[in-house]
N, C-alpha and C positions, 0 to 999 in steps of 0.2 A: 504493500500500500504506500500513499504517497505521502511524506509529510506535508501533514495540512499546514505547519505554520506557514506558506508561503503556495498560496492555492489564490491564481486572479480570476476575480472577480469582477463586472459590473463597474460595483463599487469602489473595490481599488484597485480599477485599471495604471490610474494615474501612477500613480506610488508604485507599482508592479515597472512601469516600465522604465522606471526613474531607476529603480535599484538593477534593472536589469544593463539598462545603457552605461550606468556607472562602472556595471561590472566589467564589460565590455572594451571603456576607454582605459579602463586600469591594465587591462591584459594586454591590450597593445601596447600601452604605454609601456610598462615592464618590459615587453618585447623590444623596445624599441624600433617598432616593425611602424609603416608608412600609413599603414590602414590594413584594410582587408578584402581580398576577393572571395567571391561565391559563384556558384553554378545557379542561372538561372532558368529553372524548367516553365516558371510561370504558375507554379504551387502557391499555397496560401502559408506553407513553413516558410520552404525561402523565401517569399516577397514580403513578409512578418519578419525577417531574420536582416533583410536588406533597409527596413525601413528603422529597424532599432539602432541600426549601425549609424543612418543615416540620422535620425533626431541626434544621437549622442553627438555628432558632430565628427565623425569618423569617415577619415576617404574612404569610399566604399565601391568598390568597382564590380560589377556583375557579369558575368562570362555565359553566352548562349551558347547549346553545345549540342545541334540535331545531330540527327542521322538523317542525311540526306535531306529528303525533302520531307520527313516523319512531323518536323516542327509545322509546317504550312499546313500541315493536312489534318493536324489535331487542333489548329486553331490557336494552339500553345504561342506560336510567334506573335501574334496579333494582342491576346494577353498582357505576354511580357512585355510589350509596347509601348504598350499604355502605362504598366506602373512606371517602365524606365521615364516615358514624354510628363504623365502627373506631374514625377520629382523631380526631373533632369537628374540621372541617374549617367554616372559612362558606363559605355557598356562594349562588348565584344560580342564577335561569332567565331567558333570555330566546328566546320564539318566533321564528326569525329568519324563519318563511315569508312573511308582511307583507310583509316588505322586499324576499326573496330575489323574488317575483312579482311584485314593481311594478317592478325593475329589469331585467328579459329583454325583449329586443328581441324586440316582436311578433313572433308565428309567421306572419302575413301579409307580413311584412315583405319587400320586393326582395332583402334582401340576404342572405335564407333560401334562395331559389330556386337550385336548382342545389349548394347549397353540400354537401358532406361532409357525411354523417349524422353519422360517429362524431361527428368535429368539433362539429357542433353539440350533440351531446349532452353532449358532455365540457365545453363551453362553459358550457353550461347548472350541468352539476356541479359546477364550480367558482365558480362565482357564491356558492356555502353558506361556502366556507371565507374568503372575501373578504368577505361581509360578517360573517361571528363576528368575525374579525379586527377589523374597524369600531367594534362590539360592546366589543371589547376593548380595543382603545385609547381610545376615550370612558369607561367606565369606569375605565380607567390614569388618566388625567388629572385627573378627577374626584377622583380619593381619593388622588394624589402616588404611582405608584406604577410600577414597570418590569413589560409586557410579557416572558413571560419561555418562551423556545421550549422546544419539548419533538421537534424533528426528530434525529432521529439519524445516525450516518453509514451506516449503510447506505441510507436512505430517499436520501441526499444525493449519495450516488455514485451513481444513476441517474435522480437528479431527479423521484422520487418525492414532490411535493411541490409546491404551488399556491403560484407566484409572486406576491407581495404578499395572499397568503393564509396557510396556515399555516406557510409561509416566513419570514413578517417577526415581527420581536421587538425588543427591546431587547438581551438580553441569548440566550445559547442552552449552558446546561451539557452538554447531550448532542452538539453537532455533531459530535465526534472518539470518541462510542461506539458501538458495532455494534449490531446489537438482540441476538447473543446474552450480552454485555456488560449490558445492557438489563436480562436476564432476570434474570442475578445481579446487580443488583444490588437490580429487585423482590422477589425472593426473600428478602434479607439484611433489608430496610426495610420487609418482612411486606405486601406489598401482597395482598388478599386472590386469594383461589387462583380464584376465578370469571373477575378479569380476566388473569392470568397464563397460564391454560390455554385463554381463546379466542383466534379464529383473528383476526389482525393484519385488521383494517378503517376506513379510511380515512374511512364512512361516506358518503359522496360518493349511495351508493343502494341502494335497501333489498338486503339480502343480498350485494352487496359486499362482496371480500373484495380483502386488498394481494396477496397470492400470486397468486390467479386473474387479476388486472387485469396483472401483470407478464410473469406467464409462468414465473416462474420463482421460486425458495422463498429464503427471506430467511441458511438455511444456507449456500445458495449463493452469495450476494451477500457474504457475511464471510467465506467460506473463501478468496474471491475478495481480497478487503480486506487478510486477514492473510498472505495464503500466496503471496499472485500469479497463485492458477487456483481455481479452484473443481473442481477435477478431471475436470472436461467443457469439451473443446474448444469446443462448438457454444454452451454456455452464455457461457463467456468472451466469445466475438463478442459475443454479446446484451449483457452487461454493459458493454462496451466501446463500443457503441453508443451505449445509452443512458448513459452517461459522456459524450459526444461530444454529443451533442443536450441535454443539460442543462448543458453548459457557461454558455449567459446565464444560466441562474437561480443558477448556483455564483461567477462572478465580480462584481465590482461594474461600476456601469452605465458601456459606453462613452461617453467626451464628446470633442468636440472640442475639439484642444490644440495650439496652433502652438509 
């Protein structure tokens, strides 16, 4: 469950996002890093994660990163548009399909034969958010700057989320908020209403959605979080599971230690 001492609300959106921006210019400041870049898909995490950066007063540079022409076709580019044109936001493209297909293991390949469809497919789908990430840290370095996640705790309590892909960061202001946490605090920080009112997607493949991929609705996974059940026995197992199965991507890596 989550500690409720620090659960936004409504009411102290304000105060929630004052402690949050704070935290944020502190970490870079420590860093001595320029600002921060992010991966913009046009989600209501990162464009909540862009705009905190942005209030604290943080250069904040946002990085588009289709496949092909996957961004035009899901609407996602026209989204992210808008919040970049809202704020005047800089911003970048880079095509990641070059990369993402020179690095998949041949479909002729031995070690295809036999193997798990889904498997391989998910395999495949994850390959986009592993190399944005790549994308992102080259560009980090380049201009002095922190990586800066946008995973939420809901995403995180069921390991909703591609290890050494949009998992990895420098720094992560959202680890310990909900997505309905999320919302308000989109809402408070004017993120525009096109991406606050579509359906959570991962973008992993065309018309992919987080809900339909899970099984289960992201209500359920915070009532789960703040209450102890999400008010469905049979849900709870599922949550509980995958809690259990995403334990390596949520602790740090085991080493050997005499």
């Amino acid at each position: 469950m989550k500690d409720k001492k620090f659960v936004v609300t409504e009411e102290n959106v304000r105060e929630c996002c004052n402690e949050i921006e704070q935290w944020i210019k502190e970490k870079v400041e420590n860093a001595k890093a320029n600002g921060v870049v992010l991966g913009m898909s046009s989600g209501v995490d990162c464009s909540t994660v862009a705009r905190l950066c942005q209030d604290a007063g943080i250069n904040t540079h946002l990085v588009l990163m289709p496949y092909g022409e996957d961004m035009n076709n899901s609407k996602s580019y026209q989204d992210a548009m808008e919040l970049i044109n809202k704020f005047n936001f800089d911003y970048h493209i880079f095509d990641i399909k070059p990369a993402v297909d020179s690095i998949q293991i041949p479909s002729d390949s031995d070690i295809l034969k036999g193997a798990n469809t889904t498997n391989i497919e998910l395999s495949k789908a994850n390959i986009r958010p592993r190399v944005r990430m790549t994308y992102l840290y080259q560009y980090a370095q380049i201009n002095n700057l922190l990586v800066i996640g946008t995973g939420n705790l809901s995403e995180c309590t069921v390991g909703y989320f591609t290890k050494w892909g949009d998992g990895a960061c420098d720094i992560n202001p959202m680890r310990f908020i909900t997505k309905r946490e999320v919302y308000i605090l989109a809402k408070y920080l004017q993120v525009p209403e096109c991406i606050i009112n579509k359906k959570p997607s991962a973008g992993l493949w065309e018309g992919q959605t987080d809900e339909e991929e899970l099984g289960i609705k992201y209500e359920q996974i915070d009532e789960f979080i703040l209450n102890g059940t999400s008010g469905n026995e049979e849900v709870d197992k599922v949550i509980k599971i995958k809690n259990e199965r995403a334990m390596h991507k949520l602790k740090q890596i085991s080493v050997f230690n005499k």
